[in-house]
C-alpha positions, 0 to 999 in steps of 0.5 A: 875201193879197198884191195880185198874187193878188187882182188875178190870181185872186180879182177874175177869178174874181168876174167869172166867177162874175157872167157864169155868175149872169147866163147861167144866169138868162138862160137859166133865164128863158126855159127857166121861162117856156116850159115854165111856160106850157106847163104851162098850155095846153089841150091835154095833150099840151103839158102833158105834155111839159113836165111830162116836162122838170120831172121829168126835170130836177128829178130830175137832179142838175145837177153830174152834168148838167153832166159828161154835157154836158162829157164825154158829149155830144160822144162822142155829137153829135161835137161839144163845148163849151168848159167855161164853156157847158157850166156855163151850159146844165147850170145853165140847164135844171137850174134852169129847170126850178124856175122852170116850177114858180114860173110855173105855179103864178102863172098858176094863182093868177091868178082864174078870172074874168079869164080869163073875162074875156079870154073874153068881150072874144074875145081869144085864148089869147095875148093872155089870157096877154099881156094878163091873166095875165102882168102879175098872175102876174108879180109873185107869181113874183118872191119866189120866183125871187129866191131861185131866183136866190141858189141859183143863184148859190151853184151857181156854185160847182160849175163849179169841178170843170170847172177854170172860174175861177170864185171857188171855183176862185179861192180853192182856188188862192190857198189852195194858193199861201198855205196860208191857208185861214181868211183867203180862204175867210172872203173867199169867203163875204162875197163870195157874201154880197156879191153875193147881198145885190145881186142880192135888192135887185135882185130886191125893187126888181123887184117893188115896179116890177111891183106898181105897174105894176098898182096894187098897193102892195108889201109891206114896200116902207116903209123904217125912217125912211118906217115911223117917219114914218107911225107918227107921223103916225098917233099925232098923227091920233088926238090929241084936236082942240085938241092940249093933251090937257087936259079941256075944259069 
């Protein structure tokens, strides 16, 4: 593959692929967060228009999403979006409605006693979820929104049939131009490899921040050698006093 189709196609396309991971997450956030939330609040009606969302969008296939929002949309609203917000929306209502499940079920986690707790201290319903239930379901929601936000990033991949030049697209033109399929599809993977690889020790050095900040110690947090040094220093605790091992009379 020559520099000029790197520069022109593939590097473009990286970018792109990195702006659609960061929009869509941005806006899967905030999709998970509220609808999560309302999944939680004491009033039914709330509960069930948000569990009508998580359904409706779970049970959607979000390429599908994508082309009604693209195509259908404007025929119906009289107006249209460029392709890129398009992909961004269809991939942050699609997703945001896994990460509702991920915040529901935290919050839901959290012991019944700090809620009761918040009770008793008369906070209200917001500043029990601010306060009390937040800060304890936020670090259990890491985990697995870290690997909501590597699918995402691999569902990227779909914007390419809107004609976004995306890395997908990128390689599927340089193929075209080259007739080297081997050589830049085995490039696409390490660099989907690549970028999920940074965005999970994003996601863990997250988690290991949240935990500490109410003072639990991460799990797994402990690098080989620091894993090493406390093995050894555990060893060398349970030696017998005086250091030789020999009998002592």
């Amino acid at each position: 593959m020559t520099a000029g189709l790197w520069e022109h196609w593939v590097l473009p396309g990286i970018w792109i692929t990195i702006q659609l991971t960061l929009y869509s997450a941005a806006l899967a956030t905030v999709v998970a967060f509220g609808v999560g939330m309302a999944r939680t609040h004491r009033l039914w009606i709330v509960r069930f228009v948000a569990g009508l969302y998580t359904e409706i969008f779970r049970g959607t296939s979000a390429l599908v999403l994508m082309f009604w929002i693209f195509f259908v949309l404007p025929q119906l609203a009289g107006w249209s979006l460029v392709p890129m917000w398009a992909a961004v929306l269809a991939l942050g209502l699609s997703y945001g409605a896994y990460g509702a499940e991920i915040v529901r079920g935290a919050l839901n986690a959290v012991a019944p006693a700090q809620r009761e707790a918040g009770v008793a201290l008369s906070f209200t319903p917001w500043q029990r979820m601010r306060l009390i239930l937040l800060p304890q379901a936020v670090p259990e929601m890491i985990p697995p929104f870290s690997n909501l936000l590597i699918e995402l990033l691999k569902g990227t991949a779909l914007v390419s049939l809107l004609g976004i030049g995306d890395v997908s697209f990128a390689a599927y033109l340089v193929r075209l131009a080259t007739t080297e399929s081997t050589q830049i599809y085995s490039l696409t993977l390490v660099i989907y490899f690549v970028l999920a690889f940074i965005l999970t020790r994003g996601m863990r050095a997250l988690e290991r921040k949240t935990k500490a900040g109410i003072g639990q110690r991460p799990e797994g947090g402990a690098g080989l050698m620091r894993k090493l040094s406390l093995r050894q220093q555990n060893e060398t605790a349970q030696l017998p006093a005086g250091g030789g091992g020999g009998v002592s009379l």
